[in-house]
N, C-alpha and C positions, 0 to 999 in steps of 0.2 A: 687202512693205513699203509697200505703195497705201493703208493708211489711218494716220493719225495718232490716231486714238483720240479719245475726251472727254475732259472734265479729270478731275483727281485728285481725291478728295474734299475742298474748300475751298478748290480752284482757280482760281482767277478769269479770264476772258476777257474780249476786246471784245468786246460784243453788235454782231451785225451783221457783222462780219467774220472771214477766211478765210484762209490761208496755204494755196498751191496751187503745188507745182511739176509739172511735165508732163514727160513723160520725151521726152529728147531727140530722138528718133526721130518726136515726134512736128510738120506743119509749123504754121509761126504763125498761117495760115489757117483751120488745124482749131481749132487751140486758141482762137481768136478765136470761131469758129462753136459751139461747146462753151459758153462762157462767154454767149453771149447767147440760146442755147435755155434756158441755167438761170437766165435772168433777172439775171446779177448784174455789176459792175463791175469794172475794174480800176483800182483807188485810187493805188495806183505798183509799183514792180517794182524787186527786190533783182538788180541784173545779177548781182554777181562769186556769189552762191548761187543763182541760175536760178529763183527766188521771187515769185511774182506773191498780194502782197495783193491783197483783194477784198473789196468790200460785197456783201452779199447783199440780193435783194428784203426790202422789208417784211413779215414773218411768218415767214418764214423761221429758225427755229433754228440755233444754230451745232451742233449736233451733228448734226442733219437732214442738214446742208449737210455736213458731213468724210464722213458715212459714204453719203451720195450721190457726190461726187467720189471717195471709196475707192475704191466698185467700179468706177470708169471703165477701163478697161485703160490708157488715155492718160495717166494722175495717177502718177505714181511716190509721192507722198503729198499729205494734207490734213491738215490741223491748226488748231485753234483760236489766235489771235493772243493768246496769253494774258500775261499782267500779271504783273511782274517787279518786286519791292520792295527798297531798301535792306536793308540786312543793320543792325538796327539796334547802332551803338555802345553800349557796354555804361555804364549811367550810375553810377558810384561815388564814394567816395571819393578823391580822386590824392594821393599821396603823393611820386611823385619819379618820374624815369624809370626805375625797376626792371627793366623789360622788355630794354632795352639793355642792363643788367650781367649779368643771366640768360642772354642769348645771347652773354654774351662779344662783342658787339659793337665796343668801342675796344682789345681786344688783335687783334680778326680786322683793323679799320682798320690797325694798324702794319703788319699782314705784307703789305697792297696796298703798292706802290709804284707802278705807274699808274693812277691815277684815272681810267679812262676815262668820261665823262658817259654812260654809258648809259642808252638811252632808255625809259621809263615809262610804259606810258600804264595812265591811269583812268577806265576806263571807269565811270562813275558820275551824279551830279548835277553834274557840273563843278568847277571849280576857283576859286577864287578870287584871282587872279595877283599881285594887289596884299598878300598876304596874305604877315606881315615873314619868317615861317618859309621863302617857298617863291619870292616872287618873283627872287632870283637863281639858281632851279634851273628858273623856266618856258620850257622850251622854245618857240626859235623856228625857223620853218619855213623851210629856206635854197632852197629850190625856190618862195616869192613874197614877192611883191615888195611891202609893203603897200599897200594902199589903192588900186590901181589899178583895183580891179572885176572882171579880170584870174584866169581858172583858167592862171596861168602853169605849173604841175607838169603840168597838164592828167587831174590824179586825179576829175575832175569837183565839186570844193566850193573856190568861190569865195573867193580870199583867205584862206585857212586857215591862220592864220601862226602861231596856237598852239592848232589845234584846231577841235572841229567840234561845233556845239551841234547835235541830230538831233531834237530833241524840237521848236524853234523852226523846224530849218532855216537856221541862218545859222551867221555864223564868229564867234557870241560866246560861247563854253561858259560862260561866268561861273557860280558857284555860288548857286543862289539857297535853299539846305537848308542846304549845310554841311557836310554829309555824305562829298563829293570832296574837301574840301576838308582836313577831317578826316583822312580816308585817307592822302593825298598827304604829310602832313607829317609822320604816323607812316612813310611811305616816304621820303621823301625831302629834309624840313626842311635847311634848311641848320644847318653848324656853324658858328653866329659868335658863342656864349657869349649870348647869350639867346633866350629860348622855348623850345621843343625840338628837339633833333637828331633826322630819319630816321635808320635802318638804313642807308640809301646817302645819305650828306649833299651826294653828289657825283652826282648820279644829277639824269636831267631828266625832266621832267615833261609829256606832254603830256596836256589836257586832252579828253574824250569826253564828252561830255552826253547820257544815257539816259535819264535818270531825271529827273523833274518837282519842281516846288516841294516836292511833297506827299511827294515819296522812291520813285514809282513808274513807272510804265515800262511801254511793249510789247514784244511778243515781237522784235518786225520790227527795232523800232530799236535795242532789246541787243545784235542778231545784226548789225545793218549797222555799230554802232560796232566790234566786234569784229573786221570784215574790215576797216572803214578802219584800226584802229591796227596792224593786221598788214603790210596794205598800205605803211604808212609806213611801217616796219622795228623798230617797237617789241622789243622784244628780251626786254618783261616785259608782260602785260597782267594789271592786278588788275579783276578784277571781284565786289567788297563787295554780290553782290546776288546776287537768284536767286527762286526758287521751287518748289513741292513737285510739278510735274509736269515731265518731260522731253518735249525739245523735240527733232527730227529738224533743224528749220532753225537754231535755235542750235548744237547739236552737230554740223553742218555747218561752222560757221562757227568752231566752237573747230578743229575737225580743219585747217579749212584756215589757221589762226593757226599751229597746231603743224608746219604744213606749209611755213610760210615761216621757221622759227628764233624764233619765237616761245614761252614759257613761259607758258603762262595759270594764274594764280593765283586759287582762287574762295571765299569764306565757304563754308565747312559748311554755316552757319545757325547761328540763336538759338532753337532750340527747347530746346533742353536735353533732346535726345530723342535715342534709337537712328533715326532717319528718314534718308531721302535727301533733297538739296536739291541744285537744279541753276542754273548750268553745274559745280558740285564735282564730281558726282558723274560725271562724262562720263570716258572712261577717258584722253583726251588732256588734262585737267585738272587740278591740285594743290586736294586739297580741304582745305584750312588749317581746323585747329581752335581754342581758343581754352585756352589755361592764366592760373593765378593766380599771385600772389607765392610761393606755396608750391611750384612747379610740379606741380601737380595740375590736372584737366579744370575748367577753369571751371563752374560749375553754368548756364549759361546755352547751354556748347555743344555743338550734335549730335556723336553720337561712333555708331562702328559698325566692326564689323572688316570689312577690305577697302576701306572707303570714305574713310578719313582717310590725307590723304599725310603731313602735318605738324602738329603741335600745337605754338604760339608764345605768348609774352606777350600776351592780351588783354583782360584785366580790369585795371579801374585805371587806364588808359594815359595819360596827357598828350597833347593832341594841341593 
């Protein structure tokens, strides 16, 4: 398992950098000395996945570079930092919220009698908190304190009182696409008789920023939001994003999601194709597909046997 492969055809990476973990046996000494005979840097390092990004020299290929650390006996794997895009929303006509009467949604609502606020996270473009659908379902962080500067949880991200923007580096996940925001409210909208109602109208939201203005995203930082919202006790992680190559350091970090009571939910994809798309396809994953008013496969989404857990309302949708 010492090499992570190239991409997949149409797969895209950062140029210039490297996802490199080192098998534990090996001491930080070596690994330090390894890293500056091949010329390249260490950019920052995924503690709780044992993950050290890297620049590489100038000239340097990023495939050059995987299948050079492959055969190190010391690399447990190398991989490309590769580029992770929203799952894009499907653009139609909207008629009404159909999608909730299809899954019987406000007859399953009667038979709950405790609403427990169960936790959400969206792993996505962020959230937008001020937003009328979702601001009384945004989760706040009871472990700090605001504004004091202060990692009072001591999770290492400063003041994180409803989340963790990873793309900027700071505690403002604010949605600047639309796209999380989008998500979150077909999740978890409040029910106060306008806009529209989530599937859980009682469910909280915390917000993970992965993904950039643009709707796209590295490898490194899908995988690091993934173990912070697990870390926090998220209970459900939606990840509306993905890509056509599989990843050893993301599927890591789904395994260890599934590993603390976590549910990771992932887009199929929009290809409208028999394809894989990942983190869906990872087997500790729910690969959601996408159906119409008719309940039939949406014409937009990946289908394949063995790789779809669930097929839901996705075409159409109010959000």
């Amino acid at each position: 398992e010492s090499g992570g492969g190239g991409a997949e055809p149409g797969q895209q990476f950062v140029p210039g950098q490297l996802l490199v973990r080192f098998r534990k046996a090996v001491p930080g000494r070596r690994a330090e000395e390894m890293l500056a005979a091949q010329g390249v840097s260490r950019l920052r390092r995924i503690g709780a996945l044992d993950v050290d990004v890297l620049r590489l020299p100038p000239g340097q290929g990023v495939e050059e570079a995987v299948a050079a650390f492959g055969q190190m006996p010391e690399v447990e794997y190398a991989e490309p930092n590769y580029i992770f895009r929203a799952a894009a929303l499907p653009q139609a006509e909207v008629e009404d919220e159909w999608g909730l009467q299809m899954i019987q949604a406000p007859a399953a609502w009667e038979l709950i009698e405790n609403r427990r606020p169960v936790l959400l996270a969206v792993v996505d473009t962020g959230v937008d908190r001020t937003h009328t659908d979702l601001a009384d379902n945004i989760w706040t962080h009871p472990g700090e304190v605001p504004g004091n500067g202060l990692d009072d949880d001591g999770n290492g991200y400063v003041d994180d009182t409803w989340g963790w923007d990873f793309v900027n580096g700071d505690n403002d996940p604010m949605d600047d696409m639309m796209h999380g925001t989008a998500v979150s409210s077909l999740a978890a909208g409040v029910q106060d008789g306008a806009g529209v109602s989530g599937v859980c109208p009682w469910c909280q939201v915390v917000a993970v920023k992965v993904l950039n203005s643009a709707g796209s995203g590295t490898l490194d930082t899908v995988a690091e939001g993934v173990v912070y919202a697990a870390d926090l006790g998220a209970k459900v992680i939606n990840l509306s994003l993905g890509a056509a190559a599989g990843s050893i350091t993301l599927e890591n970090a789904v395994d260890d999601a599934w590993s603390k009571g976590a549910v990771v939910v992932a887009a199929a994809g929009n290809d409208g194709a028999e394809v894989l798309f990942y983190p869906a396809a990872y087997a500790n994953a729910m690969a959601i597909a996408a159906t119409n008013n008719q309940d039939l496969r949406a014409c937009l989404s990946n289908y394949g046997e063995g790789f779809i857990s669930v097929a839901a309302p996705g075409e159409a949708i109010e959000t």
